[in-house]
Backbone as a ProteinNet text record, in pm:
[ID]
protein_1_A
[PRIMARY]
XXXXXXXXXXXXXXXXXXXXXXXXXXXXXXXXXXXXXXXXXXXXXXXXXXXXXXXXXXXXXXXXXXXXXXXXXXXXXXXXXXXXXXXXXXXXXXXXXXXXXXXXXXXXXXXXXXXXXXXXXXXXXXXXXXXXXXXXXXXXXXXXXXXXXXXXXXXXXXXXXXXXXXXXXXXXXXXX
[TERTIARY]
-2199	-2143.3	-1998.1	-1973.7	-1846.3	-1740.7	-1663.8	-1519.4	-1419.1	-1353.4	-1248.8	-1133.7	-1048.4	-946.2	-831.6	-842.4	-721	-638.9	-543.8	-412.9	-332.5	-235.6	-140.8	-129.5	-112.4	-142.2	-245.2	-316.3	-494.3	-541	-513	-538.5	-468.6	-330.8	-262	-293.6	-351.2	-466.6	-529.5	-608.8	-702.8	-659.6	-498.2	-514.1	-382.4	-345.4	-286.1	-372.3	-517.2	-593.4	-639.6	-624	-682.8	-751.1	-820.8	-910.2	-813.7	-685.8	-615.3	-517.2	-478.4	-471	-544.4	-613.9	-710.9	-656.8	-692.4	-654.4	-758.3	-825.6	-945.8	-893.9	-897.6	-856.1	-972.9	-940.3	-1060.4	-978.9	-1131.5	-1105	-1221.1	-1173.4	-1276.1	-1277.4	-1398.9	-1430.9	-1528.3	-1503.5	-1656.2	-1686	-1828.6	-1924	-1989	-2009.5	-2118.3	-2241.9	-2334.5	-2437.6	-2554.6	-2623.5	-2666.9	-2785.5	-2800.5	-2894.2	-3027.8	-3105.4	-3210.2	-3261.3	-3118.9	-3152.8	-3239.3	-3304	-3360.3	-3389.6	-3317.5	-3341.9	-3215.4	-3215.8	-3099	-3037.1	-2949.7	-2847.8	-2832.5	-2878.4	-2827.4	-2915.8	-3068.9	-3102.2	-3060.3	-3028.4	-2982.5	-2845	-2742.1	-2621.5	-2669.4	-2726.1	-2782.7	-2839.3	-2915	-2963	-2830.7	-2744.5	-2623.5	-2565.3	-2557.2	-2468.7	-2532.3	-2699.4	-2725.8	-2734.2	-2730.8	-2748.3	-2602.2	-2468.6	-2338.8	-2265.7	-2408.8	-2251.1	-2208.7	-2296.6	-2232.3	-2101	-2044.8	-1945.4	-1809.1	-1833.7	-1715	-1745.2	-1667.7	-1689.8	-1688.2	-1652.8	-1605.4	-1752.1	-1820.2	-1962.6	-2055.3	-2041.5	-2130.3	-2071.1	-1926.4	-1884.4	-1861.5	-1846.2	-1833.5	-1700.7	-1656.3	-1561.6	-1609.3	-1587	-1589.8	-1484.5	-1502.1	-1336.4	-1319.2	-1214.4	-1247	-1208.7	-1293.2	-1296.3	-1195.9	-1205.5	-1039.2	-978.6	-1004.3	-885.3	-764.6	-790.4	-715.7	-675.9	-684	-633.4	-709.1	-659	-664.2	-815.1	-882.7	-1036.7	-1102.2	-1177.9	-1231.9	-1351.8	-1345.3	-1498.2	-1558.5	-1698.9	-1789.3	-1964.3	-2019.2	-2115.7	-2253.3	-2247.1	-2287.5	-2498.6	-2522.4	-2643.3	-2730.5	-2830.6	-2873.9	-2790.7	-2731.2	-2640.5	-2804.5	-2750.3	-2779.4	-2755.9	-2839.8	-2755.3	-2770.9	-2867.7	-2929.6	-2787.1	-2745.7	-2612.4	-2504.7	-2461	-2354.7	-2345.1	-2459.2	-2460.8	-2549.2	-2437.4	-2544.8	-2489.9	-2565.1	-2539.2	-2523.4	-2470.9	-2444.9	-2463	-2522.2	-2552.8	-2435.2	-2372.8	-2284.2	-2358.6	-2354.7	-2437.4	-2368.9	-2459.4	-2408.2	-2252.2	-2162.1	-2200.6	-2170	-2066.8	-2052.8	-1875.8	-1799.7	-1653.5	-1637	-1488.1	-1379.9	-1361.3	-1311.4	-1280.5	-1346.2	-1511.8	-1618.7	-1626.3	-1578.7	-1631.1	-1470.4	-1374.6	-1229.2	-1257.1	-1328.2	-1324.6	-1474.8	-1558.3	-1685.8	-1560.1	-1474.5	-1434.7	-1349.1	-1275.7	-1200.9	-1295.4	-1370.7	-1511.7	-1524.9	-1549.2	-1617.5	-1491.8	-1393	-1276.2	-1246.3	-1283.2	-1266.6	-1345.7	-1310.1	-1383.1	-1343.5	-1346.4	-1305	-1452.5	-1483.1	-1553.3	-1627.1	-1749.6	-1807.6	-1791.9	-1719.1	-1671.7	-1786.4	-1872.6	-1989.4	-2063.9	-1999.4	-2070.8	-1981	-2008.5	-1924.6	-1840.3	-1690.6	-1645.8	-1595.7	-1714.8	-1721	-1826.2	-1822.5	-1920	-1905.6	-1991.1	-1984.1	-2043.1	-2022.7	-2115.3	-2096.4	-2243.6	-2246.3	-2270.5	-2219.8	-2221.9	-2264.8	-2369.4	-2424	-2412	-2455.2	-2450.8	-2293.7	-2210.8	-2106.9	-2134.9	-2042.5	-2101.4	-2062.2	-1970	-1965.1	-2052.1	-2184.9	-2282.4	-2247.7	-2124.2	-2083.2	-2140.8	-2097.1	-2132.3	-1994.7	-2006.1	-1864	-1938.4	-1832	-1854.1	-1715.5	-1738.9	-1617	-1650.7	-1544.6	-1527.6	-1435.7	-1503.8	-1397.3	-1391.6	-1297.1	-1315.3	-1170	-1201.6	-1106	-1004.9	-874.2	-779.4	-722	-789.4	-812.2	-880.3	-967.8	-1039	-1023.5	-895.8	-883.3	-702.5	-710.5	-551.1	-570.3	-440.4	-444.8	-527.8	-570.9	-652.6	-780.8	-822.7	-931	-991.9	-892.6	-960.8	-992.9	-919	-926.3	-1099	-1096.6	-1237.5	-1363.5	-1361.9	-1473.2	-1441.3	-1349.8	-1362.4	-1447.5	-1404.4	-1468.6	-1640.8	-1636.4	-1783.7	-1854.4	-1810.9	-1868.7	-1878.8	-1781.6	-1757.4	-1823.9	-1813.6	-1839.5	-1765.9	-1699.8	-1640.9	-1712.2	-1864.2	-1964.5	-2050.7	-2123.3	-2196.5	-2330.2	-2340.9	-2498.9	-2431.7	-2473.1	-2413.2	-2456.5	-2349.9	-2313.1	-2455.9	-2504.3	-2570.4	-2476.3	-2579	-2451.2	-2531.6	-2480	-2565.3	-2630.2	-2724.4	-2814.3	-2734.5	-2745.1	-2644.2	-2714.2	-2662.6	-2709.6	-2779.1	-2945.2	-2974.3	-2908.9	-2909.6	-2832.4	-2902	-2865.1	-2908.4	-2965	-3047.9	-3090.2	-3038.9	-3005.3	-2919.7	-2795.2	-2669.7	-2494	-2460.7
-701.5	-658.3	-618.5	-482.4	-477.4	-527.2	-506.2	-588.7	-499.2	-465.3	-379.3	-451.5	-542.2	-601	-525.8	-592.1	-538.8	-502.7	-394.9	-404.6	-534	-559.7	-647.4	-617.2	-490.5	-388.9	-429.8	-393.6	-392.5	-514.9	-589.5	-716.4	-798.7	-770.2	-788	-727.1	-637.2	-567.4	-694.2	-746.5	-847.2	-966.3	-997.3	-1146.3	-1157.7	-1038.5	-1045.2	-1030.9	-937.2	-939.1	-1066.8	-1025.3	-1103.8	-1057.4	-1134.9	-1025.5	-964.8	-999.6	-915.5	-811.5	-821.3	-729.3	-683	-573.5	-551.8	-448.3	-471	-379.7	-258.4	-210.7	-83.4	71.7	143.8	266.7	362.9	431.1	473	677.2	736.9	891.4	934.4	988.4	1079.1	1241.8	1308.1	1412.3	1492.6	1608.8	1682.9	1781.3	1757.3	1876.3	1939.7	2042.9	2150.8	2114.3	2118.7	2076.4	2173.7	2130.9	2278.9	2304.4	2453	2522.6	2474.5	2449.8	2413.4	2270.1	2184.7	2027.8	2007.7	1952.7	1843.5	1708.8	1615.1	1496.2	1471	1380.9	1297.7	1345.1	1366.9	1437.4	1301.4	1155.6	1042.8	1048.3	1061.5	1081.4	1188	1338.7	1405.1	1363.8	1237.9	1226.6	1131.8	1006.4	912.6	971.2	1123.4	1166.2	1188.7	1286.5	1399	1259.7	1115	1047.9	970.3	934	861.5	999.3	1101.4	1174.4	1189.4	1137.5	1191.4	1042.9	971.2	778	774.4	836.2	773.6	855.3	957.4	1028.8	952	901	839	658.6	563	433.7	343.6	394.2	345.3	261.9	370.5	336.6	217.7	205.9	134.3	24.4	-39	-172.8	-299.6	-402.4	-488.6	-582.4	-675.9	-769	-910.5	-964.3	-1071.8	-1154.1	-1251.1	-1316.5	-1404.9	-1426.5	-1516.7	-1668.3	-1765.8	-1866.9	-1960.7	-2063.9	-2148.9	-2026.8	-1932.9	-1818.1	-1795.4	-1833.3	-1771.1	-1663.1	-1586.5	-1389.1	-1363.2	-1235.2	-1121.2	-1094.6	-1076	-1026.9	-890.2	-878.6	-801.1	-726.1	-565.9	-518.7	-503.9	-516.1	-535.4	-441.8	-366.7	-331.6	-370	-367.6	-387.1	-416.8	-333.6	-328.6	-193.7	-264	-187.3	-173	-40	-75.4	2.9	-96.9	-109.4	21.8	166.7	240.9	260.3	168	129.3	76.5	-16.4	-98.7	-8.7	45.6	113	280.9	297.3	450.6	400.7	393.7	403.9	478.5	493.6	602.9	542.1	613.6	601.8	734.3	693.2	785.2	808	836.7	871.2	880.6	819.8	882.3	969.1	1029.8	1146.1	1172.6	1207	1334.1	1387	1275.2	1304.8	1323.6	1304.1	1318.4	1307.1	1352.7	1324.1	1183.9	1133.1	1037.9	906.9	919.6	826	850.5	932.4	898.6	831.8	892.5	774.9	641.1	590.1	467.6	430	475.5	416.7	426.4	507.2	484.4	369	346.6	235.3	100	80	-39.4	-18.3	81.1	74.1	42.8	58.1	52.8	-115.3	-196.3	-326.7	-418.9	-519.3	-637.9	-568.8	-674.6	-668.6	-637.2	-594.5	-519.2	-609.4	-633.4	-754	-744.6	-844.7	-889.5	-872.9	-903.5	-918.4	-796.4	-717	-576.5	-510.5	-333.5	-233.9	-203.5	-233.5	-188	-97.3	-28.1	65.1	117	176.8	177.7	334	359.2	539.8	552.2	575.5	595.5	732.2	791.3	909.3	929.2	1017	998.5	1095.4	1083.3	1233.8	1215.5	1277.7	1285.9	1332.4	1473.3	1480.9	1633.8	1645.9	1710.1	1871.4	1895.3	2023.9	2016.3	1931.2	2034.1	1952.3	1927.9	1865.6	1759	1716.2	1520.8	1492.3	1396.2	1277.2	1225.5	1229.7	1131.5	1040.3	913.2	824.5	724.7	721.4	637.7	504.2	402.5	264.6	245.7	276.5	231.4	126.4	18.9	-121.3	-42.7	-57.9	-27.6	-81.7	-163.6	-239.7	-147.8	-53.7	32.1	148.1	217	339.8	368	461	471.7	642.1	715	861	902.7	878.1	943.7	864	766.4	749.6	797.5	814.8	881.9	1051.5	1146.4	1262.2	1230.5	1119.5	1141.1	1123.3	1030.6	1041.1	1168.9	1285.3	1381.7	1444.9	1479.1	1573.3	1511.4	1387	1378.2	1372.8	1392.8	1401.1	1587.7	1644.5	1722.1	1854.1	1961.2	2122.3	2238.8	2293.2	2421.9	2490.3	2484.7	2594.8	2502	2578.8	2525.1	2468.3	2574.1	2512.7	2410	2285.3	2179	2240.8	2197.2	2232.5	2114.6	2234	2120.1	2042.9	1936.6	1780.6	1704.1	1692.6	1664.5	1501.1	1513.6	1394.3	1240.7	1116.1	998.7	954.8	939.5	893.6	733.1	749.4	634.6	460.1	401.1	315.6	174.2	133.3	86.1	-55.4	-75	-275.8	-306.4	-303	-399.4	-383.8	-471	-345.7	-524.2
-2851.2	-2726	-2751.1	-2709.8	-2763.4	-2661.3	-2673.2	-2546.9	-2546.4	-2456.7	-2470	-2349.8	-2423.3	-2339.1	-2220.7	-2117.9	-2000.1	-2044.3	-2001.7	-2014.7	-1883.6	-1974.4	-1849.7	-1783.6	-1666.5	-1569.6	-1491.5	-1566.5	-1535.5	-1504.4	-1562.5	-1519.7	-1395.7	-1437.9	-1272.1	-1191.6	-1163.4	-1033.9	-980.2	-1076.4	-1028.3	-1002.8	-1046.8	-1045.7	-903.9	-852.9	-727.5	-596.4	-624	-533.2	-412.5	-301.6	-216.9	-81.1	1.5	103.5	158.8	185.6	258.2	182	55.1	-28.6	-173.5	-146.4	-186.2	-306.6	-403	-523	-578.4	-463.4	-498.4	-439.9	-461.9	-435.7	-380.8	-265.1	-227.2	-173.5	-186.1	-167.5	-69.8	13.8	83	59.8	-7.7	12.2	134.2	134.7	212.2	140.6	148.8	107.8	201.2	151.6	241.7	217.4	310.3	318.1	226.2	114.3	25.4	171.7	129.4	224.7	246.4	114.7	82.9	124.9	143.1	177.5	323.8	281.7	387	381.8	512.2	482.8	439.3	392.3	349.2	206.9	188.3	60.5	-51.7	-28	-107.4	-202.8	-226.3	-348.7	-424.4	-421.3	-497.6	-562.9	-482.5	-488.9	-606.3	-579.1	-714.7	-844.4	-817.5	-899.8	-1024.2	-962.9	-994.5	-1099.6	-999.1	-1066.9	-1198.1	-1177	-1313.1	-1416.5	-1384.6	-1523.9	-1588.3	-1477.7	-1559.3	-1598.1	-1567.4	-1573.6	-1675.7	-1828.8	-1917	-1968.5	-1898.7	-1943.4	-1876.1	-1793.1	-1771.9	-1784.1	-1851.5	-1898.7	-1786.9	-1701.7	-1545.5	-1464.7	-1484.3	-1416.1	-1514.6	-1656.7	-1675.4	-1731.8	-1741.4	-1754.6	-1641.9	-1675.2	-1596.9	-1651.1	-1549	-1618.4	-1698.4	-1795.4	-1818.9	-1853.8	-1817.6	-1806.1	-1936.6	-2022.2	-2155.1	-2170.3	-2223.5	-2249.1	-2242.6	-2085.2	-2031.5	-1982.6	-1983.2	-1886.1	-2001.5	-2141.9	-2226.8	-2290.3	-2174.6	-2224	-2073.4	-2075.9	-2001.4	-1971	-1871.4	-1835.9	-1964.1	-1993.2	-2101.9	-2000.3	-2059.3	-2044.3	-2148	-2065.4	-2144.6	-2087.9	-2174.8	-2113.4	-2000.4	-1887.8	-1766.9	-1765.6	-1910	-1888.6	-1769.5	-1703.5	-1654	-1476.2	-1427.4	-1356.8	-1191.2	-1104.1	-960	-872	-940.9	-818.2	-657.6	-632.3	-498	-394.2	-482.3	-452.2	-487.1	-588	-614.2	-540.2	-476.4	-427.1	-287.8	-196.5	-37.6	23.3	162.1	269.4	372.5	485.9	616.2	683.7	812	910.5	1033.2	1018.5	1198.5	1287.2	1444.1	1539.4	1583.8	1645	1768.7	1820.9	1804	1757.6	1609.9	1554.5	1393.9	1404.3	1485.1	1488.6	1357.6	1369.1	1241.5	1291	1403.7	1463.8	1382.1	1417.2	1367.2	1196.3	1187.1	1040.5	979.7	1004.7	979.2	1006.4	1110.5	1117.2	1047.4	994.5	899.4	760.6	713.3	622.1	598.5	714.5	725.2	687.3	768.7	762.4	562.1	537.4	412.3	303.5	292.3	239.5	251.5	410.9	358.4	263	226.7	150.4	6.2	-84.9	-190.9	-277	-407.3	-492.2	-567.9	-623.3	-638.4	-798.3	-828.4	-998.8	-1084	-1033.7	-1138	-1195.3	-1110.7	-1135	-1182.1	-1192.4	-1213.2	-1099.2	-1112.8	-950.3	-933	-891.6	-822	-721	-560.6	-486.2	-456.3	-442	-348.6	-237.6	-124.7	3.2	31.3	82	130.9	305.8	326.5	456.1	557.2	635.7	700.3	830.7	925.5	1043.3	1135	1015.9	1075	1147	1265.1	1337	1290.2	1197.2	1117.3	1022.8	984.3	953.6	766.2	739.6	644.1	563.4	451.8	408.2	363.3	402.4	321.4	246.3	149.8	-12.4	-13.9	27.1	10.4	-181.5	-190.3	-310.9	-318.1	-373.7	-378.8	-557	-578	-705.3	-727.5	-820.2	-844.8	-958.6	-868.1	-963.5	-1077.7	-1125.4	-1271.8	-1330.6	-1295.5	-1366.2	-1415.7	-1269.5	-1238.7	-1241	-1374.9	-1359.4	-1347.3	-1367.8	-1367.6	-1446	-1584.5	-1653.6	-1630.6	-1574.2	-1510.6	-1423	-1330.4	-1226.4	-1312.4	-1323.5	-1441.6	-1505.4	-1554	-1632.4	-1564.8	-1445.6	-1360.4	-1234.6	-1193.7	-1135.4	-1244.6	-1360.6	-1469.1	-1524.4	-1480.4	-1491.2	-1374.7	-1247.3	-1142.2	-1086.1	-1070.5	-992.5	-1058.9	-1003.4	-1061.1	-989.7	-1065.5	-1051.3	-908.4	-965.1	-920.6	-818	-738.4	-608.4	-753.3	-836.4	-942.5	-1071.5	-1042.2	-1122.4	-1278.4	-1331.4	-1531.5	-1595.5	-1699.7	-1774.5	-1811	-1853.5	-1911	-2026.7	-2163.5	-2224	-2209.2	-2234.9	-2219.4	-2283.2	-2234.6	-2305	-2436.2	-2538.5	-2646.9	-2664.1	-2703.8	-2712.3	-2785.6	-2719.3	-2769.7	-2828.2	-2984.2	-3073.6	-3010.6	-3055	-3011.4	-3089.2	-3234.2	-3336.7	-3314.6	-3206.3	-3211.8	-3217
[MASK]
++++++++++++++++++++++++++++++++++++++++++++++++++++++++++++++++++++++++++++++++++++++++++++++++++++++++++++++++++++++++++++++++++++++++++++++++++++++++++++++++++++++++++++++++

């Protein structure tokens, strides 16, 4: 299992955190709704994301903390990651405001990010009344610095409305 230790930074993210100050960073985008969709846009969104996780390291580590609390939290590979849990949706009712969806983002932005996992959550969000989707993001700023964030836009996003091939993740050894 390999380990790749905190920076002192990075780790003070986590060890100032509390429910009321929360050390996760969150973004709201909108998309256009593709023409062709019907139904709900969150499986294509889970799809888009298990074929690009392994380009950014973000999505498939977790924390582990080291032995008596003697050093800094370490990542470590996550295994098989939850995108049921890490990728959900929300519906707006009627009529889909800017209004209502600021405050679902607010709701989703609280509570702190569950340690045990990869922290990071994505919710998608439909029912806005321009026809649109929100894509909100929480990601734990222990995870996410400037060139973090940089590497999961570039493994998420596309220039073009027709997503970039992406090469396939390399199988990974049972003997490591």
């Amino acid at each position: 299992m390999a380990l790749k230790a905190l920076s002192g930074l990075d780790a003070g993210f986590l060890y100032i955190e509390t429910p009321e100050t929360l050390m996760h960073v969150g973004s709201l985008c909108s998309f256009e709704r593709p023409a062709d969709l019907r139904g709900s846009f969150l499986p294509r969104v889970r799809k888009h994301i298990a074929g690009r996780m392994h380009l950014a390291p973000i999505f498939t580590r977790r924390l582990a903390l080291m032995p008596l609390d003697l050093g800094h939290p370490v990542w470590v590979e996550a295994g098989k990651v939850d995108l049921d849990y890490h990728i959900q949706g929300v519906t707006l009712p009627a009529p889909g405001t800017q209004a209502q969806l600021e405050h679902a983002v607010e709701r989703l932005h609280e509570g702190t990010l569950d340690r045990d996992r990869p922290l990071w959550q994505f919710t998608v969000i439909d029912g806005l009344k321009s026809g649109q989707v929100g894509f909100y993001a929480k990601i734990h700023h222990a995870a996410l610095d400037g060139q973090g964030g940089i590497a999961v836009a570039q493994a998420l996003l596309d220039a073009q409305p027709k997503p970039r091939a992406v090469p396939r993740a390399a199988a990974k050894s049972a003997a490591a």
